[in-house]
C-alpha positions as CSV (number, residue, x, y, z in Angstrom):
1,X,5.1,38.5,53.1
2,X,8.0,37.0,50.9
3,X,8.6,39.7,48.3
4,X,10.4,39.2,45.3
5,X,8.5,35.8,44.4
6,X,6.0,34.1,42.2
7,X,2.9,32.7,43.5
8,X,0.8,30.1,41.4
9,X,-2.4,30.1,43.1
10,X,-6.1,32.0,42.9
11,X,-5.0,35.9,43.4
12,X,-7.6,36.2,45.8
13,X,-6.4,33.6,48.2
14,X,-2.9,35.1,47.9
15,X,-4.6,39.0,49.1
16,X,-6.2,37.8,52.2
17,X,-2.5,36.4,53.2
18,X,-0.7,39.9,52.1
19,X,-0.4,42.4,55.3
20,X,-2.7,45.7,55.0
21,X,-0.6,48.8,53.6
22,X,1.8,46.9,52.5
23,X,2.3,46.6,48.4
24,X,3.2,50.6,46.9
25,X,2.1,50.1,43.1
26,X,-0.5,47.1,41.9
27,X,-0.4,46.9,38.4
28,X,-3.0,44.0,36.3
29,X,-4.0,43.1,33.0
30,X,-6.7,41.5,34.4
31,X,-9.5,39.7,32.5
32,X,-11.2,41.4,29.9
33,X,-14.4,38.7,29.3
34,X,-13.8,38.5,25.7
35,X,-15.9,34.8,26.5
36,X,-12.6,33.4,24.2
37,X,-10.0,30.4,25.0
38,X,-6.7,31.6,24.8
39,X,-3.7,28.8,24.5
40,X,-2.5,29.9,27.6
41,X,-6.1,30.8,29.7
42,X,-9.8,30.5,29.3
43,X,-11.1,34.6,29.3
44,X,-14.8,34.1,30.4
45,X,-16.4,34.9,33.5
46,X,-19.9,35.1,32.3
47,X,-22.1,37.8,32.2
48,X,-21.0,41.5,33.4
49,X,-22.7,41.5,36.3
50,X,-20.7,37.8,36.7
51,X,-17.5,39.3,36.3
52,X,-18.2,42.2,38.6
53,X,-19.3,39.7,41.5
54,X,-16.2,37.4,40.9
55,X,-13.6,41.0,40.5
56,X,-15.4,42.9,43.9
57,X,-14.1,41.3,46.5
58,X,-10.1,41.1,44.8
59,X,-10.4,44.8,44.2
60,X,-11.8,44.9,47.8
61,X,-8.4,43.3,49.2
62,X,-6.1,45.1,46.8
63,X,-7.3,48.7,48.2
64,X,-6.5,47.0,51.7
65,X,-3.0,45.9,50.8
66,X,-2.2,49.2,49.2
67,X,-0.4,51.5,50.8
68,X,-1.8,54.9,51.8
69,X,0.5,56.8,48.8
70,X,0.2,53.9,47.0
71,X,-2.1,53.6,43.1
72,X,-3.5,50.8,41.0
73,X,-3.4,50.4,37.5
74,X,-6.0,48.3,35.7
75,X,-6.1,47.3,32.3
76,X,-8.7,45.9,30.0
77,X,-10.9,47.2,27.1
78,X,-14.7,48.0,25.8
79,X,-16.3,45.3,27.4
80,X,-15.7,45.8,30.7
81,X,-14.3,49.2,31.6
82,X,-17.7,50.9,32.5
83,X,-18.9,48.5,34.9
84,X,-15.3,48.1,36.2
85,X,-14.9,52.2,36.9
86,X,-18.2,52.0,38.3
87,X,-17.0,49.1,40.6
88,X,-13.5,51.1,41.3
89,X,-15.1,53.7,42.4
90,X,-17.4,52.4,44.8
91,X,-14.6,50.4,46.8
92,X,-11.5,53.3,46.4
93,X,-13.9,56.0,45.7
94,X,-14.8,58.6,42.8
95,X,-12.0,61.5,44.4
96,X,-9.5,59.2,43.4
97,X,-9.9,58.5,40.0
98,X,-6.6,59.5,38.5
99,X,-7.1,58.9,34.6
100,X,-8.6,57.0,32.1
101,X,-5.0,56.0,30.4
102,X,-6.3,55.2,26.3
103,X,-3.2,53.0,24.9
104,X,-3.2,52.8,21.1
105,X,-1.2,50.2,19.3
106,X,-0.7,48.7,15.8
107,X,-0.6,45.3,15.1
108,X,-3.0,42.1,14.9
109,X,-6.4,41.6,12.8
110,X,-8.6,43.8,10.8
111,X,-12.8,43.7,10.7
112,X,-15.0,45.0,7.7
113,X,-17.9,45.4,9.3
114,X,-17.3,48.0,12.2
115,X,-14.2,50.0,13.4
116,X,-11.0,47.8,13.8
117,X,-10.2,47.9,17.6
118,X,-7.1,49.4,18.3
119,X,-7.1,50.5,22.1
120,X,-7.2,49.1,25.3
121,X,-7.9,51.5,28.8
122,X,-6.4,51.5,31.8
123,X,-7.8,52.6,34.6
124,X,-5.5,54.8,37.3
125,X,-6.7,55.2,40.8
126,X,-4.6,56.5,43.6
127,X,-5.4,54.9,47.5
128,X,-5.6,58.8,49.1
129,X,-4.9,62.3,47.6
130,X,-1.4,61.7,48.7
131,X,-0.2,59.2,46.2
132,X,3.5,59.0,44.3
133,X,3.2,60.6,40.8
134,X,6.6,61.1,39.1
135,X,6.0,63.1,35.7
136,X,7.0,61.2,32.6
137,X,7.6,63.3,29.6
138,X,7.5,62.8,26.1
139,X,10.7,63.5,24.1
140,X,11.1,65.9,21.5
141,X,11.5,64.7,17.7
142,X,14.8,65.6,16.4
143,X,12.9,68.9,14.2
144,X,11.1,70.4,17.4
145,X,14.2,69.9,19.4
146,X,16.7,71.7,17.2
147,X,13.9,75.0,17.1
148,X,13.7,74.9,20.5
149,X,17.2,75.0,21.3
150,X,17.6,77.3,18.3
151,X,14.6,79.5,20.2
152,X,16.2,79.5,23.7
153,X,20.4,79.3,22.3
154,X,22.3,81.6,25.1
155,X,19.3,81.4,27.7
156,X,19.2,79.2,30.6
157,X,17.3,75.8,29.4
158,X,15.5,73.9,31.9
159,X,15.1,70.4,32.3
160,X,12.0,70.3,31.7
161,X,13.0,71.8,27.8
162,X,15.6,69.1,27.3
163,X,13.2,66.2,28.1
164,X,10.3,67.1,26.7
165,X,6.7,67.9,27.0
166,X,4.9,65.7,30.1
167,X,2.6,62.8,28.8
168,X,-1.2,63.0,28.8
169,X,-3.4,60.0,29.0
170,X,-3.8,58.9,25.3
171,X,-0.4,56.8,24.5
172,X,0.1,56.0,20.9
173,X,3.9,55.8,20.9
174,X,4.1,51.7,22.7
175,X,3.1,49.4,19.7
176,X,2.2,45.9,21.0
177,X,3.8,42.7,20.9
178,X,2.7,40.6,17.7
179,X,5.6,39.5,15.7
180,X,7.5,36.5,16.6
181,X,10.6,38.2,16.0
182,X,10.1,40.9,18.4
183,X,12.8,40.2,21.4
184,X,10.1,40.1,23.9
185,X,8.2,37.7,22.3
186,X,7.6,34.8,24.9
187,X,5.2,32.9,23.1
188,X,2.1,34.1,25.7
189,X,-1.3,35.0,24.7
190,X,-2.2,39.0,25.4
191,X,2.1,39.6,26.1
192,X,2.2,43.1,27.2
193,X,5.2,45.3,26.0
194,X,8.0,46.3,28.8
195,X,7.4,50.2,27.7
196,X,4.2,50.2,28.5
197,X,4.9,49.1,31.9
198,X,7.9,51.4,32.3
199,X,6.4,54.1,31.9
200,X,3.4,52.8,34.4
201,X,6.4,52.0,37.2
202,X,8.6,54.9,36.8
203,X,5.7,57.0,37.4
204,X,4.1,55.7,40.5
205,X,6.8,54.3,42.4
206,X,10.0,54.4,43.3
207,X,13.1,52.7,43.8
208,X,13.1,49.8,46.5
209,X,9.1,50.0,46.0
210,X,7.0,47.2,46.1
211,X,5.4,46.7,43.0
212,X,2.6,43.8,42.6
213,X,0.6,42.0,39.3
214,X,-1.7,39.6,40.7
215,X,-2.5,38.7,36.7
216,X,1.1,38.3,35.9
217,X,0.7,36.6,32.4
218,X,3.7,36.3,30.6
219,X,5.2,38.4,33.8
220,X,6.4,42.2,31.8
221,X,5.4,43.7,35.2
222,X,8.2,41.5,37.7
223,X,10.8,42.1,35.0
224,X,10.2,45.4,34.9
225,X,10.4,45.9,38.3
226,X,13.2,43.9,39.2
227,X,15.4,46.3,36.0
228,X,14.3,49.6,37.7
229,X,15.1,48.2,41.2
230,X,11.7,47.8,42.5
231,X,10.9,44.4,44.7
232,X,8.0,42.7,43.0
233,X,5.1,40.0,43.9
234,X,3.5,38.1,40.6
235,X,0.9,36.0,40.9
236,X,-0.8,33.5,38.1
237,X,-2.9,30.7,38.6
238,X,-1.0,29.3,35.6
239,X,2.0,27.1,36.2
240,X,3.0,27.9,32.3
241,X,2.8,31.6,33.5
242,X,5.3,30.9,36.1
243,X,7.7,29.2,34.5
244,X,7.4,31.5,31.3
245,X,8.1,34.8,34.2
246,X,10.7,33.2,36.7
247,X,12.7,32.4,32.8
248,X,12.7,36.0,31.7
249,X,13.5,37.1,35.4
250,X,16.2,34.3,35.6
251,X,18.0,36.3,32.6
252,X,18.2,39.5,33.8
């Protein structure tokens, strides 16, 4: 297994080469069947049931490539999360299911006539009950802070009072890349922000981990991990994907 590459090819041919126990942290924004054609990828795999037949057997070979302390991370939104927990939870199993991670943004269109969707889920499941889980925390505003420190002036302050409160599973604090003139912007449909996967990489690995995104996209997740010093594996089956991630991973 050559780690810190890019792979163009179909993810699924790439998993049946990858050793069993071997990747620590599989993140993916995989496919959400919206039935639209991106610029950069076509986003329909049919029916439900369609996309639940083509998805088993990769989510079969990523539980075999994960390591025993190992989690996956998979993103998408209304359409397809049900039948996909459902799915994850017959192959890794319902003890363990982790969270169902809600990530709020701002940004994009509007409708009129229903609720403007503003959310995608991610779905968190760990390999065994002995998985890596490092708390991330949520910082203080400047107000709460200074009461708190006011509160506990001449005590002992733990570290857990300087940082902040830990996180819970509804994120609304990571807004989404849709303006050109963000830094991040790479000119790639569905861009994910490098906070959002941050936080998902700090969390469930470690340093010299092996993190993997076998829907790399636009490639936040390699560039992530190569910043914290994790070893990474991308894989698209878009060649404008893999120029777009071995660019920003070129930079750093």
């Amino acid at each position: 297994m050559e780690i810190n590459k890019l792979y163009c090819m179909d993810n699924l041919e790439l998993l049946k080469t990858l050793p069993s126990e071997s990747i620590d942290l599989i993140y993916c924004d995989v496919l959400y069947n919206t039935g639209k054609k991106f610029k950069d990828y076509d986003d329909n795999l049919g029916t439900p049931q369609e996309a639940i037949e083509w998805y088993e057997p990769r989510l079969i070979e990523m539980k075999r490539v994960l390591k025993n302390t190992g989690s996956i991370y998979l993103q998408c939104d209304c359409r397809l999360v049900h039948y996909l927990k459902i799915e994850m939870d017959n192959i890794l199993g319902m003890n363990n299911f982790r969270n169902e991670i809600i990530w709020c943004y701002n940004g994009g269109g509007t409708t009129k006539k229903q609720w403007t969707k503003k959310h995608d889920l991610i779905l968190f499941y760990s390999k065994t009950n002995n998985f890596i889980f490092n708390t991330q925390y949520q910082p203080y505003n400047e107000n709460s802070a200074k009461r708190l420190m006011s509160k506990h002036k001449g005590k002992d302050k733990s570290d857990r009072l300087l940082i902040g409160t830990p996180m819970t599973d509804w994120w609304n604090d990571i807004k989404c890349i849709v303006n050109p003139q963000n830094k991040e912007y790479v000119k790639y449909d569905t861009q994910k922000p490098k906070a959002l996967l941050e936080r998902i990489i700090k969390a469930s690995s470690n340093e010299g981990d092996i993190v993997a995104d076998f829907f790399c996209g636009s490639g936040t997740t390699c560039v992530v991990a190569k910043e914290l010093g994790r070893k990474y594996i991308g894989c698209d089956i878009n060649p404008r994907a893999i120029e777009i991630t071995n660019g920003r991973l070129n930079e750093i």
